[in-house]
N, C-alpha and C positions, 0 to 999 in steps of 0.2 A: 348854453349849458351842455355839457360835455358827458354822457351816459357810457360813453365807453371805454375799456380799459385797453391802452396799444401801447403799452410801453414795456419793456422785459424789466426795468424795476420793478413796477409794480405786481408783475407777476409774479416775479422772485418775489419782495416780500410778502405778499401774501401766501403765496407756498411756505415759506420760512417760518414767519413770524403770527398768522393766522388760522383759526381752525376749521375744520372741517365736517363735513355730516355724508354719510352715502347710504343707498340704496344700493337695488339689482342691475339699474339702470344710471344712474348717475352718480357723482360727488360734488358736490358743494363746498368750496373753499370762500369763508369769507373774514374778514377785518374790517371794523370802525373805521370810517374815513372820514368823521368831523364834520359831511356832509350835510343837507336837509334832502338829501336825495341817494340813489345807488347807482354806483358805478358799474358797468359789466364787460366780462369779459369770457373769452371760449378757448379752451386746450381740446383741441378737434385732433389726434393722431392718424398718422396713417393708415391703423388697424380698422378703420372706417372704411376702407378703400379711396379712392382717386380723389381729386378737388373739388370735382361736380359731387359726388356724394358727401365727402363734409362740407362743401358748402352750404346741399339741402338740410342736412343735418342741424346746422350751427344758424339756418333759417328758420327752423322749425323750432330751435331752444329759444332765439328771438322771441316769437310768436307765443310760446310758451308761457314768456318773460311778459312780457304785453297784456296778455291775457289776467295773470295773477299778480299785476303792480300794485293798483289800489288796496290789494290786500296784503301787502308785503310791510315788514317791518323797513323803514331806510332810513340811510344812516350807515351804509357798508358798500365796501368793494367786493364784487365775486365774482369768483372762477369757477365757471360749467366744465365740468370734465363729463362724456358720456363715457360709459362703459362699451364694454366689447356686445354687440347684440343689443345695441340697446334701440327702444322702439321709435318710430320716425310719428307717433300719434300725437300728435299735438294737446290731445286733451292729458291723457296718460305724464307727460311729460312736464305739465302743468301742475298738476296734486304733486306731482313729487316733487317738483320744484320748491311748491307752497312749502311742504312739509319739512325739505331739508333746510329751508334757508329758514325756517322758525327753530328745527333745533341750533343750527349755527349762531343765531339770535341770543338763542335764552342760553349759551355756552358762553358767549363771549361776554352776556349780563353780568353773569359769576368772573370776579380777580381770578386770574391764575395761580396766583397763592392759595386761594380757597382748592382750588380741583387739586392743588398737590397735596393738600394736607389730608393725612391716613385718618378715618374716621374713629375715636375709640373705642 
């Protein structure tokens, strides 16, 4: 079973065609993938600095990932994007994690028809 996302499709559509949730510290991009399980994936930029820092970085979002599975809705593809500053605390990185991937959750519950339509 295959947890990670390495392909530039997949990331394209999910940037495209899936939605997103962020905080201070990170974004959450995720899409249904038909799954019983989540796929994951990390847009780590340079603005991180050098390869040894986002690679601790995108180790610590792992870890993060790890930590708050059992309690994760799945059934989705996601893309961790960290923001500028954002903190290398593993616990911290965790609750936000928790939090954005349940709004991305209960967003993608709702048809896209429904979030377009103007309420009267």
């Amino acid at each position: 079973m295959q947890e990670r996302l390495k392909r530039v499709r997949d990331f394209d559509l999910i940037f495209s065609a899936g939605r997103a949730a962020a905080d201070r510290s990170l974004v959450v991009h995720g899409r249904p993938n038909g799954l019983p399980y989540n796929r994951l994936g990390f847009a780590v930029g340079k603005k991180h600095g050098g390869a040894v820092a986002r690679n601790r970085l995108k180790r610590v979002l792992r870890e993060a990932y790890r930590l708050q599975k059992p309690d994760l809705p799945q059934g989705y593809d996601l893309v961790l994007v960290p923001r500028k500053g954002c903190p290398d605390d593993v616990k911290v990185l965790a609750e936000s994690m928790a939090s954005l991937l349940r709004q991305v959750a209960a967003v993608l519950a709702v048809p896209r028809s429904k979030l377009q339509e103007k309420p009267e």
